[in-house]
Structure formats: C-alpha cells, structure tokens
N, C-alpha and C positions, 0 to 999 in steps of 0.2 A: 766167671760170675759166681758169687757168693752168696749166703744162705745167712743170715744171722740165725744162731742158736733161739734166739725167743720164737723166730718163725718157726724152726722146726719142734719149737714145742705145742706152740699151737697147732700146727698140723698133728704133731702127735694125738693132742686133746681130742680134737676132731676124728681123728680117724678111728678114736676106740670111741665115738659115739656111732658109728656104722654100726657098730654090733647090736645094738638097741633096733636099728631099725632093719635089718639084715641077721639075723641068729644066727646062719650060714655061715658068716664071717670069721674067721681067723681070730680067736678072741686073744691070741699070745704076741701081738704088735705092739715094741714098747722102743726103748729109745736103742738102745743094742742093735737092733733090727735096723737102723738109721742113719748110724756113723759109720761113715766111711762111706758111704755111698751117694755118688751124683743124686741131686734130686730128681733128675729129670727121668730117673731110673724109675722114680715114685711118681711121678707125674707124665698124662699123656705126651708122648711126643708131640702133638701137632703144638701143645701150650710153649714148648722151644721157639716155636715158631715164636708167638704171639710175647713170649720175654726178649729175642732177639730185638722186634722191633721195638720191645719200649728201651733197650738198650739204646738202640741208633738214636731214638728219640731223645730221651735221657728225660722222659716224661711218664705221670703215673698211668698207670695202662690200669682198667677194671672193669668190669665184666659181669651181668647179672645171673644168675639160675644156669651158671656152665656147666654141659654135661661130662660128668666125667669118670673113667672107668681107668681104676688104678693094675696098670699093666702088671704086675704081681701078685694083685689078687683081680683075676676077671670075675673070679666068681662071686665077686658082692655084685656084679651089674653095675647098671649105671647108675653114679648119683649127683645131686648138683648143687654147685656152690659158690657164693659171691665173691669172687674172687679181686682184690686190689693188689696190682704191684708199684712199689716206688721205689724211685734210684733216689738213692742218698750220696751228695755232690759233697766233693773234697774242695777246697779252698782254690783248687787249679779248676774249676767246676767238670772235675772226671769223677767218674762213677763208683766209687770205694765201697757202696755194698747194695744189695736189695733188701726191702722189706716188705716183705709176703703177708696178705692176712686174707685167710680162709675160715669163710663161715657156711656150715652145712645146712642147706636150706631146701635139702631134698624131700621133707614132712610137709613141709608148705608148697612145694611145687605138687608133689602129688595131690595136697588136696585140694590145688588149683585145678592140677588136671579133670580128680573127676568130678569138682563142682562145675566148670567148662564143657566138663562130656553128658552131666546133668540135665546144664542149661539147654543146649544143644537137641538132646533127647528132649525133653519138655518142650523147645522151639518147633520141634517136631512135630511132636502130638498137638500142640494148639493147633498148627496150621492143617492138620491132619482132620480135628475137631470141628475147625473151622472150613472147612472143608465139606465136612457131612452136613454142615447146616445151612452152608450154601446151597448143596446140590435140595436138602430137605424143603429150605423156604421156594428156591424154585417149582419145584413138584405142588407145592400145597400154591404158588402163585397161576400154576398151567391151571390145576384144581379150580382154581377160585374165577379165571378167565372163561371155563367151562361153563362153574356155575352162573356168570356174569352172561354166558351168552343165550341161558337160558330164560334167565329174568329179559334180555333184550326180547325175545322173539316174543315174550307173555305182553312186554310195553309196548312193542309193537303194533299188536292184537290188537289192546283197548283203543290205541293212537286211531287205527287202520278201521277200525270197525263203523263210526260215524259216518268220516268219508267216503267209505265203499256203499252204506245204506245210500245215502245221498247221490252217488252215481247212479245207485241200482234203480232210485226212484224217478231221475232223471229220463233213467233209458224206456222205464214204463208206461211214464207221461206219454214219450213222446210214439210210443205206439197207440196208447191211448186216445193223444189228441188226430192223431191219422184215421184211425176206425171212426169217428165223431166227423171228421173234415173241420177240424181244428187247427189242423197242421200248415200254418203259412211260415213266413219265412222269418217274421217278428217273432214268434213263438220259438221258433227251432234256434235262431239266433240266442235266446234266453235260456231255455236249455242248454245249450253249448257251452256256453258262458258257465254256466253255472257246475256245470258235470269236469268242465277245464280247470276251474277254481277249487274243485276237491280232487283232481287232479294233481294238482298243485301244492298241495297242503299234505299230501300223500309222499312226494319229490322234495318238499322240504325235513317231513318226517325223516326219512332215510338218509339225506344231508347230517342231520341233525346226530339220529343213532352213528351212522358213520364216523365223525367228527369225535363223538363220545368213547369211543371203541379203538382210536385209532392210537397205537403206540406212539410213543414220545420219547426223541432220542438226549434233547438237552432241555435241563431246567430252564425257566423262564419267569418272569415277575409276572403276575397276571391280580387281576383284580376279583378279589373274592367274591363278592355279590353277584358277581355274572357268574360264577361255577355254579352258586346256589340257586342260580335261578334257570341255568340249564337243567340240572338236575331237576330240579322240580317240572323246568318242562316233559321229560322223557316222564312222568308219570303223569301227565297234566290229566289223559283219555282214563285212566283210572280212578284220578281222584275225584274228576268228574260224575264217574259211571257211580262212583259209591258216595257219593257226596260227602266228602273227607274234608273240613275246614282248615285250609292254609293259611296262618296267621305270621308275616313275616313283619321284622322291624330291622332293618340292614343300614349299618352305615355304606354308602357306598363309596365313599371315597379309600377303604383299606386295600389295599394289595399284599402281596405276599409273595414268597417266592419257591419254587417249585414247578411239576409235573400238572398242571390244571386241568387234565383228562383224572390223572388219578385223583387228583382233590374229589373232584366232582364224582367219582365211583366213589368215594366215601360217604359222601351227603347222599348218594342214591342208598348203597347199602344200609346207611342207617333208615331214611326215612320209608325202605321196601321192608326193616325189620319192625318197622310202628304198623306197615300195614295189614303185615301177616298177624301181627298179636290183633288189630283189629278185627279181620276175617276171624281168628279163631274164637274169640269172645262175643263172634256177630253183634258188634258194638255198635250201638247208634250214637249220634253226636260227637262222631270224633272229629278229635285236632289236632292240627300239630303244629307246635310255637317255636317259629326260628329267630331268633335274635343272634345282631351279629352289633359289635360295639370292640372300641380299644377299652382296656382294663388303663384308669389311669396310676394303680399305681406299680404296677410290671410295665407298662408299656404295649404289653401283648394284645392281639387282636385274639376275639374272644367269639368260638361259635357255639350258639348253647342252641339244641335238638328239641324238642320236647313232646309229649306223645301222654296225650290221656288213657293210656289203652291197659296203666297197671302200674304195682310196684312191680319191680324184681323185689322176688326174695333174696333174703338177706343170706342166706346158707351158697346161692350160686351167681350173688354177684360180682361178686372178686376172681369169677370164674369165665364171664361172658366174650373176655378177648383171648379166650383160650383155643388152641387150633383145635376144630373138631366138637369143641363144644355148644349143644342147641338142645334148645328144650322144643323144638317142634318136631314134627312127624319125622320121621328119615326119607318120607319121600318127598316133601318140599320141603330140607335144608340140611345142609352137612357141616354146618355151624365155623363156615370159611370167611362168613363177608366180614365180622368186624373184627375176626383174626388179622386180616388182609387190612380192613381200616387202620389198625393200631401199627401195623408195619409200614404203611405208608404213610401215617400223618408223623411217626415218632423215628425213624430209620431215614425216609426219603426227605423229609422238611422239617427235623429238629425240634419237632411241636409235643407236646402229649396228648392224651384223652383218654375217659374218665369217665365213670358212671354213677348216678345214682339216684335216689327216691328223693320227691318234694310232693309232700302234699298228695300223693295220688297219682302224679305224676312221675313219668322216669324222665332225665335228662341225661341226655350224650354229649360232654363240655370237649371244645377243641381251643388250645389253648396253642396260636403260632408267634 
C-alpha cells in the first residue's frame, strides 16, 4: 500500500502544528525523519486495521475527532484528527495508490470537551438548585398548612359558636319549662327539633371545613363561583359576628381548571387578609367587593378581591407575595398566605395575581 508524497506532506504540516498545542513536543520532525519509513510506523497500528478494510473495500473510509497517539512520540499524548482515506482505481479498477488527508482538530475537540464538562457541571448545579427550592417551597407549604389550620380552628369558633348558644338555650328551656310543669310532649318534641337542627348545622360545619382541608391528588375542571362561595362560607359566623358587607357579582357559568381546595384557600387567605386589616384599624363599615367576569379581550377569567380597609403603601407593595413578608403583629401572621396564594394560582393553574390601590381601596386581581 502506498503513501503519495503530498499526503506525507500534509501529514508533515500537521504534525509540526502539535508543537503549538503540546511544547513538549519533538520540535526537530521534518521530512528526513519520514522517508524510508512504513507509515504505519507513524501511525497507530490499530489504523492498519481500519486501511486494510478500506483496501478490501476499495472505498473511502473517514473518520471524525480519532484519537490518536503517534507510536514514536508517546509523549505528545493523545490527539485527534479528521481523518479521509481514498483508494484511487487504475483503469483495471485495482487500487494503484491511497490518498490520506489529515486534519488536526484536537483544539476543537478539547474545547468541546470542556464546554461538555461545563454543561454537564452547570446540569448539575441547576438540578442541585432546583433541588433546594423544592425541598424550600415544601417547608414554607407544611408552614403555610399549619398556619391554615390555625385560621380553621379560629373559623370554626365563630361557625360553632351560634349553634352551640342555641343548643345551650334549648337545654335550659327545657329544664325551665319542667320546674313550671310546662313540659309536655309538644313542647319537648320542639326543643328536640330544634337543638337537632343546630345539631346539624354543626355536622355540616365540619363536612364542610373537612372538604376544604382535604389534599387533592389530580387537577380537575371545577367551576369557579362555587370555590368563592365556599370560601366565603368558611367565614360566613365571622362576617356575621362583625358585620362585614359581602358584595359579590359572579359570572357563574366560568370554570377553570385546577386543584379547587387550593383555589379556594386562596380566596380564603385573601379575604382573612381584608379582615385582619379590618380588626386592626377597628373599621366600621367594611366591605369587600368580589367580582368575577371573563376579560373580553384576553379571553381570561377575571377575579378581582376588593377590601376598603386601606391602601398599601407604595414602598411595600411590590413586596406582599414575598415569603415571610407581613406587616401584622408576629403573633397573628408570619406573612405565608399570599406567598402560598401566588404559588398556587401562578405554578399550580398558569394564572397570575397582582396587587394594587384604587381609590382607597386595595384589589387582589386573579387573572386564569
């Protein structure tokens, strides 16, 4: 097998560009150093291999980024290079010469490599990153579940409180009307009745909180007006007790799709954040205006909060969906709920929300 002279010049070019990238290198390799000797003496043995078979073939055999380590000089290491061989056919179509063409592309492979070993590190650290923030948002979600079950047992309270006077008055009557001789069986039958029936109202209470609290394993379509309007039940004995005006305007025909326990712990967190600004400014005449409508020109369903109990200031409202951030006491709030809101309306359901001042009023916009 033969060599033409212009390959082994090229190989020569090429191989006094090792020294560039290798110092190490033998910088006295010149053509002297080349004649007379088999190439394969210059070249890996196993590449015999790979010229035999394009021989049998009598076809171009080529190769990209091969490694390779010239058995005469081990000490430049490994380097690598694009290598084409072709047989060039005699008229008989036998194989009368080879022609070699080596190009060093060991600069480019290297900074393949360690842009590859880069990536790979960086691949790392995202998921590394991402990592922390997963385990983080769960920790601040158990947080926020805590505080959730806190605010239950407070909704509870005003729920439970009616009902239980009403038993309690029941059960007094009916001693009352026995010391008198009052007590027949029409009478006792009405108390009955009556003490069963907040009974009752007690046993749907606890349905209801239940239902509210209860984890959710798969998204589902659910129809929005009803989350707003459980929600608003679970405060119903509060807004009651403090005479808090609910002004609601709901399309009801919008649905939406998602976790509708969570929805609905967002509408609770927001409208238990209108009412603690109300307790704290011992507001009389408050309200709170919920409108729900599709936007016609996004298409979006549209829920706007609304709460006469103040502006936010302008210095910390770009600040209120911040983990940890409240402006109320540290012992009623650790400033979780509308943290928790903005991760579930904007991570769980692809929606945003968004604060701000109108007129005196604050609005919390949910946009799904």
């Amino acid at each position: 097998m033969h060599l033409s002279f212009r390959a082994f010049r090229r190989f020569l070019g090429k191989s006094r560009r090792i020294n560039t990238l290798f110092p190490d290198a033998d910088p006295q390799r010149d053509e002297a150093e080349l004649i007379g000797r088999n190439h394969f003496e210059i070249y890996p043995t196993d590449f015999q291999l790979e010229a035999e078979k394009t021989k049998r073939r009598k076809a171009p055999y080529s190769v990209s980024e091969r490694p390779f380590i010239f058995p005469d000089h081990p000490e430049w290491g490994i380097t690598y290079w694009d290598i084409r061989l072709v047989p060039v056919l005699d008229k008989d179509l036998d194989i009368e010469l080879f022609l070699l063409t080596l190009k060093d592309v060991t600069k480019q492979k290297l900074n393949k490599d360690a842009l590859t070993a880069l990536n790979e590190t960086l691949i790392k650290r995202v998921a590394e990153e991402v990592e922390k923030s997963r385990v983080k948002d769960q920790l601040m979600y158990e947080q926020s579940r805590h505080i959730s079950m806190g605010e239950l047992l407070v909704n509870i309270s005003h729920h439970w409180r009616q009902p239980l006077c009403g038993i309690g008055l029941s059960v007094q009557e009916i001693k009352d009307a026995y010391h008198h001789d009052e007590l027949d069986e029409q009478y006792l039958d009405r108390m009955i009745d009556n003490a069963m029936s907040e009974l009752n109202m007690l046993s749907e209470t606890i349905d209801n909180f239940r239902k509210m609290y209860c984890h959710e394993k798969d998204q589902r379509e659910f129809n929005i007006s009803d989350e707003i309007k459980k929600s608003q039940l679970l405060l119903s004995g509060y807004i009651k007790e403090k005479n808090i005006v609910i002004e609601n305007e709901l399309d009801e025909r919008l649905n939406t799709r998602g976790y509708p326990n969570e929805f609905a712990h967002v509408i609770l967190n927001i409208m238990t954040n209108a009412k603690d600004k109300f307790e704290q400014k011992n507001l009389t005449g408050a309200a709170i205006k919920i409108k729900l409508y599709k936007e016609d020109l996004t298409g979006k369903s549209i829920i706007s909060i609304m709460d006469n109990g103040g502006d936010i200031p302008d210095d910390i409202i770009d600040k209120v969906f911040d983990p940890y951030f409240t402006t109320k006491d540290k012992t009623r709030g650790t400033g979780m709920g509308l943290y928790m809101a903005k991760i579930i309306i904007e991570k769980n359901m692809n929606g945003t929300i968004s604060a701000r001042n109108i007129d005196g009023w604050c609005e919390l916009r949910i946009e799904l």
